[in-house]
TIVEX-30290 format. One record per residue (C-alpha): residue in one letter; chain; x negated, z negated, y negated. Coordinates in nm, 4 decimals. Example, Ala and Ser with C-alpha at 12.3 -4.5 7.8 and 13.67 -1.06 7.14 Angstrom:
2
  ropa  marlo         u         w         v
     A      A   -1.2300   -0.7800    0.4500
     S      A   -1.3670   -0.7140    0.1060
***
This chain:
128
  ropa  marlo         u         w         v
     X      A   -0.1850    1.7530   -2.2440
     X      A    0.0530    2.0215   -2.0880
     X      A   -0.0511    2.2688   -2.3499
     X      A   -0.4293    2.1814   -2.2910
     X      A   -0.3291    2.2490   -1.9128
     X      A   -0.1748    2.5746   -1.9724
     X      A   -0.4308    2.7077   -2.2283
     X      A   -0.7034    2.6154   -1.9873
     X      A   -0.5652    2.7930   -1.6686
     X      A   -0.4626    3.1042   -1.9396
     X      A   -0.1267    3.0883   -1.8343
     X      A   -0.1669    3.1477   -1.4566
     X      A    0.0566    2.7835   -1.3617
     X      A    0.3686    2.7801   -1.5794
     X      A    0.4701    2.4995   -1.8007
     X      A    0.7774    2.4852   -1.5391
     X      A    0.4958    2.4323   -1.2832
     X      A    0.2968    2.1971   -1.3747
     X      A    0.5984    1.8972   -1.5404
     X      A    0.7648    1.9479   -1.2082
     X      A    0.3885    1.8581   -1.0291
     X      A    0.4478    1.5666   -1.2338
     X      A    0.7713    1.4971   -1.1623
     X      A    0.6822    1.4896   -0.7913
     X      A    0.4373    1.2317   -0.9059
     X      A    0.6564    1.0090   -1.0430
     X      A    0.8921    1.0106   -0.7511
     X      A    0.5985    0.9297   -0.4854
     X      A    0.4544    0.6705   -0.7590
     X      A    0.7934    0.4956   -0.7592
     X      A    0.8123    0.5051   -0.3522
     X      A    0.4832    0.4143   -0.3021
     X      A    0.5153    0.0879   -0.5627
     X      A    0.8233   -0.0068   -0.3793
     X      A    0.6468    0.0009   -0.0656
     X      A    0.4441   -0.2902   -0.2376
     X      A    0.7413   -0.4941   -0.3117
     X      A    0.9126   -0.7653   -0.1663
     X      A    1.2468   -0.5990   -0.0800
     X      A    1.2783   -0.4675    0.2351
     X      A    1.3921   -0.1510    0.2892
     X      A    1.4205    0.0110    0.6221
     X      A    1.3577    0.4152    0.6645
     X      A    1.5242    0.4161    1.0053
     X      A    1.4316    0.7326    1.1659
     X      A    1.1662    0.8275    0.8966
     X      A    0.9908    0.4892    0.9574
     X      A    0.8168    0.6883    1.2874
     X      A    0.6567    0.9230    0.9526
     X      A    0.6546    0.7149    0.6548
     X      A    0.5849    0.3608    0.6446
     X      A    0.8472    0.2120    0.4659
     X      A    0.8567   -0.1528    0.2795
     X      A    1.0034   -0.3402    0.5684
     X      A    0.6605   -0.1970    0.7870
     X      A    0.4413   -0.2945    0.4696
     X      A    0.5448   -0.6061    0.5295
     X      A    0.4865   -0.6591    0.8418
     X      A    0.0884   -0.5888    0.7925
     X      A    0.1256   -0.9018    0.5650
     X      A    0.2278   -1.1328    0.8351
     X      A    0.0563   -1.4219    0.9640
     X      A    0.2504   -1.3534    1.3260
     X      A   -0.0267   -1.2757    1.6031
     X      A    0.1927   -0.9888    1.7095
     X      A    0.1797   -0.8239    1.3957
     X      A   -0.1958   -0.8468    1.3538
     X      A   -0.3604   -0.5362    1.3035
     X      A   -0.0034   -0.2920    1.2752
     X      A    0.0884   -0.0500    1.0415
     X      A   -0.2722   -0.0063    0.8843
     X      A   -0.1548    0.3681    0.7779
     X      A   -0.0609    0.3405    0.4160
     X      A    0.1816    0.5928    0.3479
     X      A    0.2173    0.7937    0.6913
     X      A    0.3009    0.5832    1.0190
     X      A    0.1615    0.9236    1.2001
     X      A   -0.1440    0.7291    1.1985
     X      A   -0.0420    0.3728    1.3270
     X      A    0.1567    0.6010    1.5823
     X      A   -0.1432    0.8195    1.7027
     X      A   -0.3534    0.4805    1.7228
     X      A   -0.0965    0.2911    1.9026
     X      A   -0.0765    0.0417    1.6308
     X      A    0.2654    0.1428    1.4927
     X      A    0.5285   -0.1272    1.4665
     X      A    0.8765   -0.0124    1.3421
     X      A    1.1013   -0.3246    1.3305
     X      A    1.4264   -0.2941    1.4685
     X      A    1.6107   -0.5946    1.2844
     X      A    1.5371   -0.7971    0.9871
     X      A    1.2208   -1.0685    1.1214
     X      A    1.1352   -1.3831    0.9488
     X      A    0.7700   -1.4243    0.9135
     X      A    0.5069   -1.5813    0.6891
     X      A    0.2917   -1.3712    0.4450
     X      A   -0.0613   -1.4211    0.3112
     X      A   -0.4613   -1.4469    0.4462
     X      A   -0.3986   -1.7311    0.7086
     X      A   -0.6591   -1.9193    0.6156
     X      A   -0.4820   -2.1642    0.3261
     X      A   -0.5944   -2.0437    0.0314
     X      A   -0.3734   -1.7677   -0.0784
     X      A   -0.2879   -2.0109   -0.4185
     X      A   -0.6798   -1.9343   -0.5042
     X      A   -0.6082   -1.5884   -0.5732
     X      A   -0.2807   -1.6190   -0.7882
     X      A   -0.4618   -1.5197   -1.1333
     X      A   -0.6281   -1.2187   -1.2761
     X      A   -1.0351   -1.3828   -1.3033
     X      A   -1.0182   -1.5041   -0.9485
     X      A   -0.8719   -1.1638   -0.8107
     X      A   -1.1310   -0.9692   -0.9584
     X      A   -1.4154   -1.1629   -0.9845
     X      A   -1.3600   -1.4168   -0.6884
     X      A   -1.5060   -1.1561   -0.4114
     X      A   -1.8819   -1.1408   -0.6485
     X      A   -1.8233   -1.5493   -0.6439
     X      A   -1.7822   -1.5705   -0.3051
     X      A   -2.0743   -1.2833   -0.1983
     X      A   -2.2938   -1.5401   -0.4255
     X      A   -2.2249   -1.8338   -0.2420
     X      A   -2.3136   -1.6584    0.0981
     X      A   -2.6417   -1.4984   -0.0431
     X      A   -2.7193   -1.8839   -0.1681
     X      A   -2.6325   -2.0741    0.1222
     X      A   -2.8521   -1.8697    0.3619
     X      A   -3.1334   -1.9013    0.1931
***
């Protein structure tokens, strides 16, 4: 693929160039998975820029006061602009998931991808 790259821009972006492009990749690709996991990390200061895993989770709680706070995906410059930031100070206890009891519906593969068409169905039907 690299020497596809580099044939097809006729040598204008170095092979230097373009694996560290990738590398870069790799490094946000990690960050951005962990953001997605359950360990909570805290940026500290960078958590006003970058929303970190400890504000990820927080947009997963069930608590009122989080509803609707750190929408921004990767930059908090957003939930900061739209005065929905929420940078935690301390480690909070909350509970995750939809709030409306049935999170264990949507623990396998068929009912993650096709339980959305399943439910759209059952609307359609029942207001007919």
């Amino acid at each position: 693929m690299t020497g596809i790259f580099f044939y097809l821009t006729n040598g204008e972006i170095t092979v230097a160039t373009f694996l560290d492009t990738h590398v870069l990749i790799a490094i946000y690709s990690m960050i951005r998975n962990l953001r997605h996991s359950h360990v909570r990390l805290d940026y500290g200061v960078l958590g006003y820029l970058f929303i970190s895993p400890a504000q990820q989770q927080i947009s997963q709680s069930l608590s009122a006061h989080h509803l609707g706070k750190n929408c921004g995906f990767e930059l908090a410059v957003w939930d900061g602009l739209f005065g929905t930031l929420y940078v935690p100070k301390q480690k909070e206890d909350f509970a995750m998931g939809l709030g409306d009891g049935t999170d264990g519906s949507w623990h396998t593969q068929s009912a993650l991808y096709l339980g959305p068409f399943v439910l759209a169905l059952r609307s359609i039907q029942s207001k007919k």
